[in-house]
C-alpha positions, -999 to 999 in steps of 0.1 A, spaced: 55 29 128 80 51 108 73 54 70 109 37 62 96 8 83 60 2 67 79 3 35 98 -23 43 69 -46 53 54 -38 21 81 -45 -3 85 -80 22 51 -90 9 62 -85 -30 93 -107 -29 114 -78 -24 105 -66 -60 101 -27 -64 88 -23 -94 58 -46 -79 53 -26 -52 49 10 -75 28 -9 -95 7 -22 -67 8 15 -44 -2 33 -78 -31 13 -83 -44 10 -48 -41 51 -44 -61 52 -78 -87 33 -62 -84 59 -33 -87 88 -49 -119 72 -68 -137 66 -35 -125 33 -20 -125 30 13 -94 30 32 -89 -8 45 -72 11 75 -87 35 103 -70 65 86 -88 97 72 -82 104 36 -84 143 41 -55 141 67 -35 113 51 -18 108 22 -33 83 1 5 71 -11 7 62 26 -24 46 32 -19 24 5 17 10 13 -1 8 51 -26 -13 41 0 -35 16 25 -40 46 -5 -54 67 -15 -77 45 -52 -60 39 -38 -58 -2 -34 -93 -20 -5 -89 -46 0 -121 -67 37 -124 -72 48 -150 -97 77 -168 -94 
């Protein structure tokens, strides 16, 4: 699946609010980059962990609340 694509999965499951999804990437790749486990079967020394996380948001694996 093409990057543009994922993205827009994973903005889909914010309500289509950006500033929800930044929020949401920045603090999934923080958890990344501190030793979490990628939810998906991707390598953190070949991907990027920006990637990984907005991966993982557009299949669901990361719960964001968003309030209405």
């Amino acid at each position: 699946m093409r990057l543009e694509q994922i993205t827009a999965k994973a903005l889909e499951k914010t309500g289509n609010d950006r500033y929800l999804l930044s929020i949401a990437v920045s603090k999934r790749v923080n958890q990344l980059l501190n030793g979490a486990t990628p939810k998906i079967d991707k390598d953190l020394s070949k991907a990027k962990p920006v990637d990984i996380a907005l991966e993982e948001i557009a299949k669901g694996l990361i719960k964001i609340d968003v309030e209405q």
